[in-house]
Phi, psi and omega in degrees: 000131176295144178243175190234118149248120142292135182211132184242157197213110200259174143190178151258004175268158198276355161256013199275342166286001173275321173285347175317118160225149183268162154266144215273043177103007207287180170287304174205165198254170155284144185245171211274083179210152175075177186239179199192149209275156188213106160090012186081039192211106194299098206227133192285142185308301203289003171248354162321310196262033160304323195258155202272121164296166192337273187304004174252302200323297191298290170292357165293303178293353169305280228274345186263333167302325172311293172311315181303325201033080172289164211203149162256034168266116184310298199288355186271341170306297178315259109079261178321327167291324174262342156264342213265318161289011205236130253242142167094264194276126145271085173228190210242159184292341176288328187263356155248016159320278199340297159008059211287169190078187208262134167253115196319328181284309234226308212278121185277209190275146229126164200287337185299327158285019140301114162263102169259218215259311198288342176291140161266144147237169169244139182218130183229149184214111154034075181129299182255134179220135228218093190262102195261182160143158181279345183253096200286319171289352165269337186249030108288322190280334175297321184302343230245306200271356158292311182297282211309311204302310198284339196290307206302338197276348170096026184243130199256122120296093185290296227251163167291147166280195202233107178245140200192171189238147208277134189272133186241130191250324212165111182233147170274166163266144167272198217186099183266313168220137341325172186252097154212201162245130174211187184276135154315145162328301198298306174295336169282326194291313208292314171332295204301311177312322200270301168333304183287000156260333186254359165269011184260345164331156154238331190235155188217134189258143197288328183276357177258345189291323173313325173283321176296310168332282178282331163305008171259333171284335151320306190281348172250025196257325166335330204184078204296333166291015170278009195254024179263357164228058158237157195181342140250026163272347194286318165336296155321286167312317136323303169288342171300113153295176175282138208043049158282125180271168175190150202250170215284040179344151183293324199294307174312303168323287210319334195255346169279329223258010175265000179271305210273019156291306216277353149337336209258333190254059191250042158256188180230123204265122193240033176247017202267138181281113191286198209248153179286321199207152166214138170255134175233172198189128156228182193210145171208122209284214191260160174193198157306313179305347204154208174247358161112187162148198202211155187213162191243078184252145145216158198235142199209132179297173153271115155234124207311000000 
């Protein structure tokens, strides 16, 4: 028996209406629930039906290999990768002359990257589009005139922007040589002081794991394969009602108390050479939230 995952597929390319299939009739479906033994091995319906079928898979990549025409000249791969991907305004860098200020996205190391009083920068992430600067009638009126290029490009914008001023809630430090970003000193001793008081616990309270949890995950966004080794604090977390007490599993020390050895190496080394281009891709199947769906970004440095 066939199960029914809705999966919806956003892009700007014209073939991406190519990937549209209806289910071809069945009577019923399996529904995603309860678990069903697979290989002598018990696994919940919803992660059986995780993976994308073949034949969308295969012909998702046909049509992204087609567009791209990768080549083994790098610079013509990038080149290509970047029109074929390119993600927010579809217009060309020429067509955000207008624009004042510097775009954080183009711009490498340089005077350009100076914010001084009279200056703006643009900064965009899948979505998100960001008018930093000191002067508010100038970082409205560049945000304004940004709102306009994507609406005309045929991209809905609900809301107007918003200009207020920036709150630094929890920040990193630098570092100049080596050249990095890292946890402050003052945050590093209290992380460690706190790890090191709750793994000595029998009892936990859910609303403080929960607070370490995200300062931990703040700090390892530094340097992202330190987050591969939680898992049953996510558990925990989940599983808790709110202001709950709950006891100090072995598995939960084990993963607090490997957080705070691994603190020192919670920087980002930024003298390091990048990559010509990098693609990131995440999916997310149906839910409440919706019917799910799957996304591409790729991002390429400047080269002279």
């Amino acid at each position: 028996m066939l199960w029914r995952k809705q999966t919806r597929i956003r892009g700007n390319r014209v073939w991406v209406e190519s990937l549209a299939a209806k289910c071809p009739g069945c009577k019923s479906h399996q529904r995603l629930r309860d678990s069903t033994c697979r290989e002598g091995n018990w696994k919940p319906w919803t992660a059986v039906a995780s993976s994308y079928p073949g034949r969308l898979v295969s012909c998702w990549s046909k049509f992204v290999v087609d567009d791209v025409g990768v080549r083994s000249d790098k610079k013509q791969q990038r080149e290509q990768l970047l029109h074929a991907f390119r993600s927010g305004v579809q217009s060309t860098e020429s067509d955000l002359t207008p624009l004042p200020g510097a775009n954080l996205n183009l711009v490498g190391l340089g005077n350009d990257r100076l914010l001084t009083v009279d200056r703006v920068a643009r900064y965009s992430h899948i979505g998100i589009y960001l008018t930093l600067g000191c002067d508010q009638s100038k970082v409205q009126e560049t945000a304004s005139a940004w709102i306009t290029l994507i609406r005309d490009s045929g991209f809905i914008v609900k809301d107007d922007p918003i200009v207020a001023e920036l709150e630094k809630y929890i920040g990193y430090s630098s570092q100049v040589t080596p050249a990095r970003v890292k946890l402050p000193v003052k945050t590093l001793v209290r992380l460690d002081f706190a790890l090191n008081f709750l793994v000595k616990q029998k009892w936990v309270f859910a609303t403080t794991i929960q607070s370490v949890l995200g300062l931990l995950v703040w700090a390892f966004l530094l340097k992202r394969p330190l987050l591969s080794i939680f898992f049953d604090i996510y558990g925990r977390v989940r599983s808790t009602e709110y202001k709950q007490w709950g006891w100090m599993i072995a598995g939960l020390r084990a993963e607090l108390l490997a957080a705070r050895r691994i603190l020192p190496l919670c920087y980002a080394d930024c003298h390091r050479l990048v990559l010509p281009f990098v693609m990131a891709q995440d999916a997310e199947g149906e839910g409440e939230g919706g019917l799910g769906g799957w996304g591409l970004g790729v991002a390429a440095p400047p080269v002279k």
